[in-house]
N, C-alpha and C positions, 0 to 999 in steps of 0.2 A: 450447170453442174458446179459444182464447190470444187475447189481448187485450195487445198491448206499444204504450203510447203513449209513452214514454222509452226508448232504447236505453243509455245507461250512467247508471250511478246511482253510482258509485264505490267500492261496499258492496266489491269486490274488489279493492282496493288493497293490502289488507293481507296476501294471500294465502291469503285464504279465498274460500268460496263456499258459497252457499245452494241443500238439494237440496229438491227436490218437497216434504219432507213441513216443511220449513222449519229442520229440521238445517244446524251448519254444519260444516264440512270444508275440512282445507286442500287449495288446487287439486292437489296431489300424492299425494293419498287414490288407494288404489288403484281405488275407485268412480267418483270423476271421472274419472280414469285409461281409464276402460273406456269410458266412456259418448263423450269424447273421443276414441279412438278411434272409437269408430262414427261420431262426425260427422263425420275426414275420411273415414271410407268410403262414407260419401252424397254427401260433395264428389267424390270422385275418379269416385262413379258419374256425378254432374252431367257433369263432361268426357265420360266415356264416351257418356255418353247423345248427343253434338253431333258424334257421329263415324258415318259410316255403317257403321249396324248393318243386317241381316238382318232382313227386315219382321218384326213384332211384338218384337223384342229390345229396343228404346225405350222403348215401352210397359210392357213388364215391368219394365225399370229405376226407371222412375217406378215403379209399384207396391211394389217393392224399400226403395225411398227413403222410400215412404210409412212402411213396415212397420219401416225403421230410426228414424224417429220417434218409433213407438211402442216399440221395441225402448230407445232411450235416456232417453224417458220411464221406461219400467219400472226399468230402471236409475238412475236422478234420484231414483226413490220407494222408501226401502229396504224388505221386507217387502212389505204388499198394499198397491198403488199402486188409482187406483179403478178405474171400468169403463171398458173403452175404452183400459186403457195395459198391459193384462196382454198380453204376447205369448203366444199360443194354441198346440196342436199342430195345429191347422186351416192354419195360418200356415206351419209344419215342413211339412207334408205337401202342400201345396200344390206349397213348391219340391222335394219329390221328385218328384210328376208331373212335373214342367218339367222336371227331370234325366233321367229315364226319357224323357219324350218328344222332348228335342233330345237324346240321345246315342244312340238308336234309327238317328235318321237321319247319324253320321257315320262318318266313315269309321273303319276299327278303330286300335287304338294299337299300334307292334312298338316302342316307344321312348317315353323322357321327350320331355315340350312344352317348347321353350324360351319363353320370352315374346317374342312378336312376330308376324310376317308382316302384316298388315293394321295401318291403326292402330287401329280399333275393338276387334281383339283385344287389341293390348297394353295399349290402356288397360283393356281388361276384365281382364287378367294383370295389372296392378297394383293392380285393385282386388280382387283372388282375392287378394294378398298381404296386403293392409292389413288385405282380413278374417279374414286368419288372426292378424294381430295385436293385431286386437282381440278373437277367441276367445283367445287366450294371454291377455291385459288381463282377459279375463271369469275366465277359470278362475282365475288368480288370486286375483280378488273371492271367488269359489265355494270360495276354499280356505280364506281370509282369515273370510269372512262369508256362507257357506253358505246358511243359514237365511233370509235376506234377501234372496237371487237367484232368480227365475223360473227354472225348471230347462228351461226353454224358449226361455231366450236365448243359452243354451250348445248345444241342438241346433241351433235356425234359424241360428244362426253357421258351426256346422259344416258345415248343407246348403247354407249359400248359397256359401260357398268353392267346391263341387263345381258347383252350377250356373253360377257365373262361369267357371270351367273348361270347362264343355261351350260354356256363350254363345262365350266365345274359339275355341274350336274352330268353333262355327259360322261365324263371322266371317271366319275362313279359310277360305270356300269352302266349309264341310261337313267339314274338315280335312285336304281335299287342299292348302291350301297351310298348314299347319303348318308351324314351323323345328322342325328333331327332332334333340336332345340327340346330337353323336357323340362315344361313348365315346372317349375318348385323343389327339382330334385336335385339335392345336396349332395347327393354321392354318402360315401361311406363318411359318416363322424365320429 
């Protein structure tokens, strides 16, 4: 468990920062960089989560949030971080059942999703984007410094994007109220 009885210590003034294994790194490391990204995608799920969602969608959010956590700790610890901070394929395959089982029930796709209809889905639509940007942030890392990255925070990134996508879809009704992408239309000019 984390223990923080001080919240600034001024040790990052100078544009560094200290990771898990007590490594330092300027805050513009491509590591910080990643791990960064993934805390605002647990911030933006926070919003998400105070919007009505479709019972159990909350719930898994938080679970989500938990597992980014661990997902940024693993990230923080280059190489083998200890027990308890390795993200898992238990972790990955978990949110494929959740993708299998809420896209089961909606409705089919003849068209791109815009982000919107409800507000619970667009905020889940922007956090489907943030966590594509912190998979772009990881794989980076992964290109950078390979050897050091959990090859498992590159998929669970991948699959959570896809289950924020189905969540949004749910949100809209099962995704009868989707907004759906129309080719070449300009709207009023």
């Amino acid at each position: 468990m984390v223990h923080l009885n001080r919240i600034y210590t001024g040790a990052g003034d100078d544009g560094q920062t200290r990771l898990g294994d007590g490594q330092s790194l300027p805050k513009h490391a491509p590591r910080v960089a990643a791990y960064g990204e993934v805390d605002e995608l647990a911030a933006v799920l926070g919003v998400a989560r105070l919007q009505a969602l479709p019972s159990g969608i909350a719930d898994e959010v938080l679970r989500v949030q938990n597992d980014l956590g661990d997902l940024g700790a693993d990230l923080c610890v280059p190489g083998s971080a200890g027990p308890g901070l390795r993200l898992t394929a238990d972790q990955v395959a978990r949110l494929e059942a959740s993708i299998d089982a809420v896209n089961a029930g909606l409705e089919p796709l003849n068209s791109f999703v815009l982000p919107g209809g409800s507000a619970g889905a667009a905020w889940l639509h922007l956090a489907r984007t943030v966590c594509r940007r912190a998979e772009r942030a990881v794989s980076l890392l992964v290109a950078e410094d390979g050897e050091l990255v959990n090859g498992e925070v590159l998929r669970y990134l991948n699959r959570l994007s896809d289950l924020l996508f189905v969540w949004a879809r749910q949100a809209n009704d099962g995704g009868r109220g989707d907004v759906l992408w129309q080719p070449g239309d300009r709207g009023a000019e």
